[in-house]
Every structure is written in structure tokens, then in C-alpha cells.
C-alpha positions in Angstrom: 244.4 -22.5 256.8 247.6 -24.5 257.6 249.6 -26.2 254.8 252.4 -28.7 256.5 255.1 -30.1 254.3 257.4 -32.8 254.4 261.2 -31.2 255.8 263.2 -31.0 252.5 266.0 -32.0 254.1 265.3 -35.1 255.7 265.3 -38.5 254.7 261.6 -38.7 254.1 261.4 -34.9 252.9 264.2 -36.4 249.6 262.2 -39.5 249.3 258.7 -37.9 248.7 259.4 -34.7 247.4 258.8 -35.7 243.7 255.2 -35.9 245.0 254.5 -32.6 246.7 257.4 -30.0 246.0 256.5 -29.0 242.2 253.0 -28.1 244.2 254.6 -26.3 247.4 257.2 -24.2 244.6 254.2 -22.9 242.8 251.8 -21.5 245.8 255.0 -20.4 247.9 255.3 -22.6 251.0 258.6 -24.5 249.9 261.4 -22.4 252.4 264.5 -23.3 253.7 263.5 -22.4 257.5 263.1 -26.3 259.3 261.3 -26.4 262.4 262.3 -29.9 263.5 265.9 -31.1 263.3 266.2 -33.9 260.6 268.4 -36.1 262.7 268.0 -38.1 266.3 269.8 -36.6 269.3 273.0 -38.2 270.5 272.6 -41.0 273.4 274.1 -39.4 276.3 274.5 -40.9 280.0 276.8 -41.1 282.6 279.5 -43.8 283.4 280.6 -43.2 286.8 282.8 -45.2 289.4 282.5 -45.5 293.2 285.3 -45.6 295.5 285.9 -46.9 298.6 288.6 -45.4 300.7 290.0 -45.1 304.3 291.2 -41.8 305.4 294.7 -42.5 303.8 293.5 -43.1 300.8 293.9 -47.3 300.5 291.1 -49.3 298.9 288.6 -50.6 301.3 287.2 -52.5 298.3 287.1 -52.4 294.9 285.5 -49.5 293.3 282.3 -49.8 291.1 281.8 -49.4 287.7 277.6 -47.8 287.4 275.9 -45.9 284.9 272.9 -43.7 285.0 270.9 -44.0 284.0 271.2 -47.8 283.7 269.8 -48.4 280.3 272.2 -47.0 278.4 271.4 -47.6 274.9 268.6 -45.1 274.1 266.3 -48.1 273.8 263.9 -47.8 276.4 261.2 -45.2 275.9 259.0 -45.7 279.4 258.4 -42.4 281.2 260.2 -42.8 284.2 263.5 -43.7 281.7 262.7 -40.9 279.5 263.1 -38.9 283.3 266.0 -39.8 284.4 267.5 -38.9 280.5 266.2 -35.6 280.9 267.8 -35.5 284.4 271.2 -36.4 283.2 270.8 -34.6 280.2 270.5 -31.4 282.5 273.2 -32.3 284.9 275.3 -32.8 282.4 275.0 -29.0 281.0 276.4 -27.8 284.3 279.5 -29.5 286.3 278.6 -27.6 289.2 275.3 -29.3 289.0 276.6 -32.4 289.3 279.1 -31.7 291.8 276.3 -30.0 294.2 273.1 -32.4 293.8 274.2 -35.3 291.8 277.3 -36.3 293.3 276.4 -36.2 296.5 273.0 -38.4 295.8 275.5 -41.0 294.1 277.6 -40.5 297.4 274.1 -41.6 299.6 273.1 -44.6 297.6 276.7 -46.1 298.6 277.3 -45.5 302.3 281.1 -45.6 302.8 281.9 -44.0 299.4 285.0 -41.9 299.4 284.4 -40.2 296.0 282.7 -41.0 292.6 284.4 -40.2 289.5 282.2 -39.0 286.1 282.6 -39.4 282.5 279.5 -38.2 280.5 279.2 -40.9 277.6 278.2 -39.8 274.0 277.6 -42.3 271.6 277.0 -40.0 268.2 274.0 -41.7 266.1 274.6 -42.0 262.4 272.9 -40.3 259.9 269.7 -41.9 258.3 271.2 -42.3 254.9 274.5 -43.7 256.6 272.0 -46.2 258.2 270.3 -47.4 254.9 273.6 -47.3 252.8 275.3 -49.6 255.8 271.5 -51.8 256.3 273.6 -55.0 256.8 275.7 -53.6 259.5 274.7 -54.2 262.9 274.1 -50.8 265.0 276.3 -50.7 267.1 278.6 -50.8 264.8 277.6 -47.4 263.1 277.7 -45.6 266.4 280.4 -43.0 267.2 281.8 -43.2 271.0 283.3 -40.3 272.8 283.5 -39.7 276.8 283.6 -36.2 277.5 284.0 -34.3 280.3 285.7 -36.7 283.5 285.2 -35.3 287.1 285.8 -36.4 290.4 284.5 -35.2 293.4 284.7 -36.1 297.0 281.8 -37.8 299.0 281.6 -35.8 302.6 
């Protein structure tokens, strides 16, 4: 026999527990161990720049400004997105990661590249009651920004 419950401390776990929680308090199954998290994870990706140098170090051309993946926002749940989050996700754990596989794949897709430069990107999603308290604020507006974490490293 399995009895699930609504997570007390979520959103929906506050909104319906009038309805179950005098139930789960008598037979024993209302604990404070959560199995899922109540909130979203953070959108993370990768704001890099290319640069294009000669061997003294002057600009060839301007660098460029790239991000990876290239949607950004979180939005886009197709598989081979989701991929590429995952990818970054565990690059990002790891500088030498990035500096042994990622970098120099960035480094290939731009032949003549002299070095790219990371920042991991974080933009911190609000809580759900934040959300509903703020419902006539846009978004994007509620979102927290922070870059963490800037490297550069040399293209060979």
C-alpha cells in the first residue's frame, strides 16, 4: 500500500492541506522528510566572448558576444535543449572541465580564435509565493542576476 501526500511545504502542499492533513496527522504519514524540492532550479548558462587576436595580441576583429546554450531563458523544454542544459550544467561544476573539453570545442567552431572568455550566468527564480504576491509584475522583473565564476583560456 502506498499513501502519497501533497509536500507541506510547497505552495500547493499550504493550499490544500485543510483537505488532507487532519487525515495524514491521525494515521501517521504527515513527516517533515520532503522528497522533491518545493522550488524550480536556478536558470544557469554560459555567456562567453570570442577573441580574435594576432600573435601580439591586437584585435583582428571584434570579439563576439555567444551564449550556450543559446536559449537562455529556461523556456524551451525540447530534448536536445534540455541536453545541452545538462551539458553546461556539468561543465560548469568543474573549471577544468571547461578549460579541457569545452573551451577548446568553443575554440573549433571559430577558426582563428585566440581565446574565449566565460562567465557562468545565474538568474535566481523567485519563490512561488513571491510570484503570486507580485502577479502584475512581469517576470523578468522578479528574476535575480548574478555571473559567477569568469575564466579565460587560450585557444591552441
Amino acid at each position: 500500500m502506498m499513501i502519497v501526500m501533497g509536500n507541506g511545504s510547497s505552495f500547493l502542499g499550504r493550499y490544500l492541506g485543510q483537505y488532507y492533513f487532519s487525515v495524514a496527522n491521525t494515521i501517521g504519514v504527515n513527516t517533515t522528510w520532503n522528497f522533491f524540492s518545493p522550488d524550480p532550479a536556478h536558470i544557469m548558462y554560459f555567456r562567453y566572448y570570442v577573441y580574435f587576436e594576432d600573435e601580439y595580441g591586437n584585435p583582428k576583429k571584434d570579439p563576439e558576444e555567444l551564449y550556450y546554450p543559446e536559449q537562455k531563458d529556461g523556456s524551451n523544454f525540447a530534448m536536445n535543449v534540455r541536453r545541452q542544459n545538462y551539458m553546461m550544467r556539468f561543465m560548469a561544476i568543474d573549471p577544468n572541465r571547461i578549460q579541457n573539453f569545452f573551451a577548446p570545442w568553443i575554440c573549433k567552431q571559430h577558426p582563428g580564435a585566440s581565446r574565449v572568455q566565460f562567465t557562468l550566468m545565474v538568474d535566481h527564480i523567485p519563490a512561488l509565493d513571491k510570484v503570486i504576491a507580485l502577479k502584475d509584475t512581469e517576470f523578468s522583473e522578479l528574476l535575480s542576476h548574478q555571473e559567477v565564476n569568469q575564466n579565460v583560456f587560450n585557444c591552441i
